[in-house]
N, C-alpha and C positions, 0 to 999 in steps of 0.2 A: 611431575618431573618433566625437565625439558627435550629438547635433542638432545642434549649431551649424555644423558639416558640412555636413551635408546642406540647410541655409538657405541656406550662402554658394555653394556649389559645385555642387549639383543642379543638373541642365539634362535638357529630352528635346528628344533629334534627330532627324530625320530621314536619314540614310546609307545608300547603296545601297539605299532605295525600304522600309528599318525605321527605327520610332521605337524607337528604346532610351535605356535612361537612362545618363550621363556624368559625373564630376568634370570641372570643367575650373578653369584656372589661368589667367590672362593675365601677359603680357610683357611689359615695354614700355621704349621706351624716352625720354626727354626729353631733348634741349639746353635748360637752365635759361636760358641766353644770360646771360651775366654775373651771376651770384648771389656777389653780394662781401658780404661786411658791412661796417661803415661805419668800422672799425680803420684808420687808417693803418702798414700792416704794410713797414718797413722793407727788406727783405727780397724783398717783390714789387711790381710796378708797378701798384701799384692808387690811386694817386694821384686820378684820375679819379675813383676811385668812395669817395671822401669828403666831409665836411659843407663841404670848402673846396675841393673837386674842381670840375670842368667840368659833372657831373651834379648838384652840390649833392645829394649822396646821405646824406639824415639819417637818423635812426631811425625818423623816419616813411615814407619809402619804404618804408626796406628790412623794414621790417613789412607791408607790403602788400604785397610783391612776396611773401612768405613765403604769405602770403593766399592771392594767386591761382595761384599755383604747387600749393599744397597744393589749393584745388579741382579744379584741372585732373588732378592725378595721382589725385586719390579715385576720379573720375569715371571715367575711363581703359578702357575695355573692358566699360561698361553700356551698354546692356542686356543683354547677353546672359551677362554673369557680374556679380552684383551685388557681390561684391568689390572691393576694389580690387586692382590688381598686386598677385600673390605676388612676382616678381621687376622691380625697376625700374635699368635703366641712367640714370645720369646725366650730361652733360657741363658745360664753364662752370660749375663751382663752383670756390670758392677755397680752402676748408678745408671739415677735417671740420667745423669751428663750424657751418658755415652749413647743416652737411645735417642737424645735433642741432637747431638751430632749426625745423627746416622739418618735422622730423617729430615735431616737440611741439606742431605747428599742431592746431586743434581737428579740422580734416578728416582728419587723416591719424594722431589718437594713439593713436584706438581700433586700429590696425590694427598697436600697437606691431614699427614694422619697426627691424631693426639694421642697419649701415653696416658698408661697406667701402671703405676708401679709401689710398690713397696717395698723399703729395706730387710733384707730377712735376717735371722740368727747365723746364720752360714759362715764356718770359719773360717773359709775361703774369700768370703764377701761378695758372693755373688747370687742373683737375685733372678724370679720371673718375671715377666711384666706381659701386657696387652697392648699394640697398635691398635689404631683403627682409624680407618677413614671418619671424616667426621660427618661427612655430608650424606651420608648411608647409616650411619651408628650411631644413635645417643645415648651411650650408659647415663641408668637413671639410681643403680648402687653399684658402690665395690667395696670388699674385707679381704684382708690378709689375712688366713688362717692359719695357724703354726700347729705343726703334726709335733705331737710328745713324745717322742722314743727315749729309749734308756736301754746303751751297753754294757759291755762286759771288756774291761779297761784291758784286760789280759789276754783279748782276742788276738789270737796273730796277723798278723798286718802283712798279707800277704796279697799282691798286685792280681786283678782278674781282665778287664775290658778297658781299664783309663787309669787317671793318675788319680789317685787319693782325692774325695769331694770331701769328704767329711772329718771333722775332728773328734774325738771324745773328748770333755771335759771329767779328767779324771781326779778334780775334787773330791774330798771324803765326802760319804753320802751323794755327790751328787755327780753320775756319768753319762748326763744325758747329751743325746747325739746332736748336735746342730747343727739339722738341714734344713733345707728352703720351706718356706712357707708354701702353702697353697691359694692363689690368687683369683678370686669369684666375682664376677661381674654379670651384672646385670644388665639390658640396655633394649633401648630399639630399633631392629635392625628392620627401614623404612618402617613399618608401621606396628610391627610385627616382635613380640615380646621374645629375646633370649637372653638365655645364662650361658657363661663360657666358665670354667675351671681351667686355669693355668699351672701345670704341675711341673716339678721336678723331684721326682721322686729317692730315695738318697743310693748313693751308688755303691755297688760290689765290694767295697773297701771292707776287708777282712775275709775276702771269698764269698762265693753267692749261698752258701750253706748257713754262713753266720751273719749273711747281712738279708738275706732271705727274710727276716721277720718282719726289720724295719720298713721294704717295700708292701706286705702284705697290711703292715697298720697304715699305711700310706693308699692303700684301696681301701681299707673300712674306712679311713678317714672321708676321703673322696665319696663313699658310697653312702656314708653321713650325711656327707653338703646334697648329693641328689635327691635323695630321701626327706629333708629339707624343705626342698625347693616344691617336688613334689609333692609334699603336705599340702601348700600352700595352694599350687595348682596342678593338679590332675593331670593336664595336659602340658606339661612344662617343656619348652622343648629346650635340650641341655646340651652341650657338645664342649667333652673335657676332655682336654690334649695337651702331648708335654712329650720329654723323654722320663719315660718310668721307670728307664733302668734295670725293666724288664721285658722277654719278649710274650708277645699275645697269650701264649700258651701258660702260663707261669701263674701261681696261686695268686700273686697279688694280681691280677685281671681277671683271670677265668674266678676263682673263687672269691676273692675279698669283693670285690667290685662286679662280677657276676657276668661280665662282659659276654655275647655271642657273637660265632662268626657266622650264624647262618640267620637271614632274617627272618626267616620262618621258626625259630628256635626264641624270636627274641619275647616273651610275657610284656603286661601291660606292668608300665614302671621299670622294665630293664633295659638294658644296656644293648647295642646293636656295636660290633668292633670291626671294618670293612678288611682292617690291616692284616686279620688271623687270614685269610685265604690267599693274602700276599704272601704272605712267609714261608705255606702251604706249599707257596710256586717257587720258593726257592730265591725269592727276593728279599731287600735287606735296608735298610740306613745307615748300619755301619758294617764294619768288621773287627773282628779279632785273629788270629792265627789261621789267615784266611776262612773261618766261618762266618758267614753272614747271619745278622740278626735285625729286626724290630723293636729297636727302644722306643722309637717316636711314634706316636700313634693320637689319632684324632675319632673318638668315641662317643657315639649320640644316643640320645634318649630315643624311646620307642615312638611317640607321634611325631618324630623327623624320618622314618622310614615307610609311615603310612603312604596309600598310594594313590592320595587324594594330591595331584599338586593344586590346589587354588590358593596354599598357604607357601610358605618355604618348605623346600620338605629336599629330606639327602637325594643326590643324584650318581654321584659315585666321587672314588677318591683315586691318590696318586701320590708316589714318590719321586719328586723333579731332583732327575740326573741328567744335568747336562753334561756335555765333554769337557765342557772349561771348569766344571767343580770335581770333576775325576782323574786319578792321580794317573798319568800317561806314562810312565817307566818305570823302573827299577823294582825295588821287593815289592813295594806297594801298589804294586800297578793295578788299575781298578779301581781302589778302596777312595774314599773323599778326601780331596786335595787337602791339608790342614797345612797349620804353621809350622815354619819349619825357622833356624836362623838362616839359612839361607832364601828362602822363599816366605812371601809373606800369602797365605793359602787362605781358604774361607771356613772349613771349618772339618770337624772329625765324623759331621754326621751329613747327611744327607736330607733336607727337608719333606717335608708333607704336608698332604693339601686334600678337602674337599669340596665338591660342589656342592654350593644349594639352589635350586631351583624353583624358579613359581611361574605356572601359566600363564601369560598375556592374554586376559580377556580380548577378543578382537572382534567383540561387538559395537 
């Protein structure tokens, strides 16, 4: 690696009572909240978000939503790594288009990142996908995995945290729910073997009582792919993030998926969650009736917490709130700037991020 290395990645820390010097990388991840472009795409239910839609969504919005989306993810893990993400999940996008747009923005071209994506089942039409720089990342696999749930057509349809993600298909014999797949990449980040899982796990639609199931098959799902991976190698080190739709505390984390928030609690082959002692504190990514909660959440395997750093290994995480993505007046004051017709906002969630860190030999 050259200079340019050592500008973007350099850091000195302080660890167990030594300053030594570190590469670090940040992670992160963003719910884009409805990133359509202004196509009327036959195919999916994006009616809404056209120039004859409910949004009146022209080319002039959805150029400014590219805007502010593209500052927010530059920004993303400064100060303390002046990079932007080497690795960025995304959710609420509707095709690759919009994610080739967004990374031709002036804030994010220098940082030429490539895409990964898959079209989901989703009757909304909206999909996860993976950034990443390319010059730090070479995915070497990636699968779309699609979660199998099956409702109950007769559920009442009653509003909880957001607008309806999911439809039932309420064909005889067949009610199954279509939501996002789950996105699994493989790669090497410099030299150094990881897996990312990109989630969106299906949302509150029918009340959290009755949608409560399909999050929890959406952690055994997940707890599948790690277990997986894990077959394969022992030391796998894994780091699955999304909004889940649920917060830390919630069966499909703590149970399906096994997640801990304390690292001394975490076993060999589970799950380490930094976010559970956030929420603990009274912090959040989003809101509802002014309670704050943790949907977004970025989750590692057990040797990314070991405290050997000569490999990548977690260093800590964060929720980036800035004042420009925080909503400055009226009922909402506080909560994440989102769209509005009148104001064209970034999004309904707040993003998240972790570090990864590895010792600089300085022999």
């Amino acid at each position: 690696m050259g200079k340019s290395f050592l500008i973007l990645f350099f850091c000195i820390l302080t660890l167990f009572g030594q300053s030594k010097k570190y590469r670090i990388h940040t992670v992160a991840f963003y719910n884009l909240e409805n990133l359509f472009d202004t196509i009327n795409d036959l195919e999916r239910n994006d009616d809404e978000w056209t120039p004859n839609g409910i949004q009146n969504w022209t080319n002039e919005k959805y150029r400014q939503k590219l805007k502010n989306l593209a500052r927010v993810l530059s920004e993303i893990g400064t100060p303390e790594n002046t990079n932007a993400p080497t690795l960025i999940g995304a959710a609420e996008i509707e095709n690759r288009g919009v994610l080739e747009d967004l990374i031709k923005e002036s804030k994010l071209q220098q940082y030429d990142y490539g895409i990964i994506h898959f079209d989901s089942p989703d009757r909304r039409g909206i999909d996860v996908a993976l950034l990443f720089q390319k010059k730090y990342f070479r995915p070497t696999s990636f699968s779309s995995i699609p979660l199998y749930i099956y409702g109950d057509s007769t559920a009442e349809k009653k509003e909880e945290n957001k607008e309806s993600e999911e439809e039932i298909n309420t064909t005889v014999g067949n009610n199954r729910v279509f939501t996002r797949d789950q996105l699994l990449v493989t790669g090497f980040l410099e030299q150094e073997e990881v897996s990312i899982i990109v989630n969106h796990w299906p949302s509150r639609w029918g009340g959290e009582e009755v949608s409560g199931k399909y999050r929890e098959a959406a952690g055994r799902l997940n707890r599948k792919i790690i277990d997986s991976l894990q077959q394969i190698n022992p030391n796998a080190k894994i780091i699955t993030m999304g909004d889940f739709n649920d917060g830390p505390y919630n069966k499909s984390i703590k149970v399906a998926l096994g997640a801990k928030a304390k690292k001394g609690e975490v076993p060999e082959f589970g799950v380490f969650n930094p976010f559970e002692e956030m929420f603990n504190k009274g912090m959040g990514t989003l809101a509802f009736r002014d309670s704050w909660d943790i949907f977004d959440q970025i989750i590692i395997s057990e040797p990314l917490i070991r405290p050997d750093f000569s490999s990548f290994k977690f260093w800590k995480a964060g929720i980036f709130r800035r004042s420009y993505i925080v909503q400055s007046s009226g009922k909402y004051k506080g909560y994440p700037l989102r769209h509005s017709l009148r104001e064209v906002g970034f999004s309904d969630h707040f993003p998240v991020y972790i570090y990864l860190i590895k010792e600089i030999n300085s022999r």
